[in-house]
N, C-alpha and C positions, 0 to 999 in steps of 0.2 A: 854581583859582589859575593867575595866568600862571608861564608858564614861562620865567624870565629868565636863570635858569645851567646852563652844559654842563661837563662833562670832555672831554678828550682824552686818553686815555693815550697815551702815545708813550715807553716808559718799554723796549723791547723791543729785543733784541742785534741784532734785522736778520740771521740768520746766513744765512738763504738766497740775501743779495747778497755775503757775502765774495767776494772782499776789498775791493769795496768799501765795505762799512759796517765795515772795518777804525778806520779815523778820522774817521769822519762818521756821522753818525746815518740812519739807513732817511729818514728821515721828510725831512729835508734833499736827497733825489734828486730832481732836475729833472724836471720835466712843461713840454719846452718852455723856459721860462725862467721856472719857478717852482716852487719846493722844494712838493714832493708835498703838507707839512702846508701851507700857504699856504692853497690849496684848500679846505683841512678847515674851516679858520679861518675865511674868507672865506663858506661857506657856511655857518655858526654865526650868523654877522654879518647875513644878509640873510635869513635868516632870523626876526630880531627877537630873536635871543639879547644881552643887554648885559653877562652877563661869563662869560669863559670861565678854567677852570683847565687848566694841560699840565701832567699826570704825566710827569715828564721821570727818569731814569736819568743812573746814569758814563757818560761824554764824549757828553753832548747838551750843551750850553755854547752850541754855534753856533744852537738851536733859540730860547734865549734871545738870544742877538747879533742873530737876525734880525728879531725881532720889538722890539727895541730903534731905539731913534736913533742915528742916526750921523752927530757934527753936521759933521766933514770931509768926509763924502765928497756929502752933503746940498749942502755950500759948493761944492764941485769939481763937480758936478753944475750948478748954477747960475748960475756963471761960464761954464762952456763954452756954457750958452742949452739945455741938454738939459732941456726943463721936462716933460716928458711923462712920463719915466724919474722924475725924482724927483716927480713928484705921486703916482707908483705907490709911491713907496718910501716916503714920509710919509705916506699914506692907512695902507697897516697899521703902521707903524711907531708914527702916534700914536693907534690906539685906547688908550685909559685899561683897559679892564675886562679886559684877560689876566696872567693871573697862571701862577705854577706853585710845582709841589713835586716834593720828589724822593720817587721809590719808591726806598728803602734795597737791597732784595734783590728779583729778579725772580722773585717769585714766581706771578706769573699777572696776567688782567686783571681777575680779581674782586677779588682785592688792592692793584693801580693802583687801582680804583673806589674803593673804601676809604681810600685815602690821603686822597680829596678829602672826606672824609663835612665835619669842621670847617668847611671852605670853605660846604659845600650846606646845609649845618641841616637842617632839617625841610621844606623846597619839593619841589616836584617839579624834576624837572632831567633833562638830554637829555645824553647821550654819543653822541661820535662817534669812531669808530676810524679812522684814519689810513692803512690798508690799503685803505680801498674810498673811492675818488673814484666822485662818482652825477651826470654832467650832468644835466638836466633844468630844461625851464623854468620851473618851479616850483622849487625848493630839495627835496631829498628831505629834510630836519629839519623846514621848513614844511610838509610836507604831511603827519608827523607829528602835529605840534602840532594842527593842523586837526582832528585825531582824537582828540587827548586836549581837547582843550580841548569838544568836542561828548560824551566819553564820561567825560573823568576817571579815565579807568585808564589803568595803565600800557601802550605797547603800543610795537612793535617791527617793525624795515622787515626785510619777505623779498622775497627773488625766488625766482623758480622755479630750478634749476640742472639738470645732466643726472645723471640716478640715478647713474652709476657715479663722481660727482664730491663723494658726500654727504659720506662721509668726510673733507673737508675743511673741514666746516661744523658749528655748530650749527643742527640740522635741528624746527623744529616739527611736534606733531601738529596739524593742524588740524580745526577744529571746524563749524560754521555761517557761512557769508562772503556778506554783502551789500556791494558794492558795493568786492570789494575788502578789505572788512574782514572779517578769521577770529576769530571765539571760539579762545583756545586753549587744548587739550587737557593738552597735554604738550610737553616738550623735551627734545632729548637732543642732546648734545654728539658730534659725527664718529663715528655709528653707520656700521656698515657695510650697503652697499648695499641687503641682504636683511634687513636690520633695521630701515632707516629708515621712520616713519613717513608720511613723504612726501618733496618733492624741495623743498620752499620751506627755503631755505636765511636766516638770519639776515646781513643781509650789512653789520653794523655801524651801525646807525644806531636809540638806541633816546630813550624818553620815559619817565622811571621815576617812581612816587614814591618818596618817601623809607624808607618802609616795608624794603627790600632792602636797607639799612645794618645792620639786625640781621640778617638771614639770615648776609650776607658775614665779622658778624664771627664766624660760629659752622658756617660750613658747612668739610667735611673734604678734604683735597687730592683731587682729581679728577684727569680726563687731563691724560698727560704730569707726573705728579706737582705741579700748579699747583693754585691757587683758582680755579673756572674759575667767569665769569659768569652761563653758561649754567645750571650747578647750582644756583645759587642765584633764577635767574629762574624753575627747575622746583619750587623749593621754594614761592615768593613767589605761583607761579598753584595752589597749593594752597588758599591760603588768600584770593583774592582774583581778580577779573575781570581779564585779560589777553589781551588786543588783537592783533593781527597784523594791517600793512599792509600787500599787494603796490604796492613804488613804483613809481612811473613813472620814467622815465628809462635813459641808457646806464651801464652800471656795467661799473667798472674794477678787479679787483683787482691792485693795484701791489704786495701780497706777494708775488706769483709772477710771477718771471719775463714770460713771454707776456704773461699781462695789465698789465706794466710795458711791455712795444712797444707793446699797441694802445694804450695811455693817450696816448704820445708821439705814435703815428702819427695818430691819430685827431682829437686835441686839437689839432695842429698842423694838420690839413685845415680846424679851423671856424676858424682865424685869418686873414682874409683877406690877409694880406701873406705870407703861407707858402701859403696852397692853391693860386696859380698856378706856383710852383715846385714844389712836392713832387707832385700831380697826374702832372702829365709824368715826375718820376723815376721814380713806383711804373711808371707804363707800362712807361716802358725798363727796369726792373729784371724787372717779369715777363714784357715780351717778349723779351728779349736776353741776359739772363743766368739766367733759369726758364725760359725755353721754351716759354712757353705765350701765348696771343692776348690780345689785345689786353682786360681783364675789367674795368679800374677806370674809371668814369664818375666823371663831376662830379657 
């Protein structure tokens, strides 16, 4: 069966940016000059996905605003002759197929998952987590799909990360891997380093069937006292063939700090009307106020 609807949960307090996800939702923070979910959205879209839900949470409002029309400033756009700015802004403003719901109480992302079960029915259907922006020329959701739609089971984008970083991930066991693709074993949610099964970290981007709507409505609070996804995909590959794909592409996680600069710095080097400016600054920044030679090439 094709797979035509995704989740987004974005449903979460953001607290590792306070204060600034004081009044603005995580997901709403600029990459450049475009709110981080934009991204998430955009790659749903060319993907071949035609409708997407955001689990949205209290004071996301603007997640909604922005993905709405705005027929003033659309008008004020158009009169100044800025036609470039608003074809950007009407391209996602008018897809038809995004909807959203609110998760009531933050209870975890197995729970966001679950909000959307009504919306999904019985299909298979793709979530993307809003934390990891994956460039690549390929779309990393499309080259999922590519794998379920040739195997029919559920399966799930990892990358490799460094052992001592496992702890921050749901970390799969893996099993037998042709071409990139693992049979998998097992999963376990932020083992610690001397625990973990391997280093292929689950980095938010998965292809489920529908089957994992009953696990989620019966599995018991996991880490961090939440309904944790991961618990209930270790339940789901008990009973069923489950897939692992190492993606291709650069991956960005914009939860943490660090990986919120390289997303900005890096994302702004591929845009050609920034990378003859910002080029030359990194120079002068690490030659003149780091001390050190001359390292960044074009």
């Amino acid at each position: 069966m094709k797979v035509k609807k995704a989740v987004i949960p974005a449903a979460g307090l953001g607290t590792r940016f306070l204060p600034a996800t004081k009044a603005q939702p995580k997901e709403m923070l600029p990459i450049v000059d475009k709110p981080a979910i934009q991204y998430i959205v955009e790659e749903a879209l060319h993907s071949g996905i035609e409708s997407l839900i955001i689990v949205t949470g209290r004071n996301k409002k603007s997640i909604e605003d922005h993905f709405d029309k705005n027929m003033e400033l659309e008008q004020l756009l158009r009169e100044k002759g800025k036609l470039r700015i608003l074809e950007e802004i009407t391209t996602i403003s008018g897809v038809p197929g995004i909807h959203f719901i609110r998760q009531k109480e933050p209870l975890g992302l197995g729970h966001a998952i679950l909000c959307a079960q009504q919306f999904i029915g019985d299909e298979p259907f793709a979530v993307l987590l809003g934390d990891d922006i994956i460039e690549a020329p390929q779309p990393a959701l499309r080259q999922l799909l590519d794998v379920y739609e040739q195997s029919g089971s559920s399966v799930i984008g990892v990358k490799q990360v460094a052992r001592e970083t496992v702890n921050k991930y749901g970390i799969i066991k893996p099993g037998d891997c042709l071409a990139g693709v693992y049979d998998i074993r097992g999963l376990v949610e932020k083992p610690q380093p001397e625990q973990a099964p391997s280093n292929l970290a689950i980095v938010g981007r998965y292809v489920l069937n529908p089957d994992i709507f009953g696990i989620l409505s019966r599995i018991e609070r996991g880490a961090g006292g939440e309904y944790q996804l991961t618990d209930a995909l270790h339940e789901l590959n008990k009973q069923q063939t489950m897939l692992a794909l190492e993606l291709e592409g650069d991956r960005y996680d914009i939860g943490d700090k660090f990986g919120y600069i390289q997303a900005v710095l890096e994302i702004g080097l591929r845009r050609e009307e920034l990378k003859p400016l910002l080029l030359p600054y990194l120079n002068e920044l690490v030659r003149n106020k780091i001390g050190l030679d001359n390292v960044i090439s074009s």
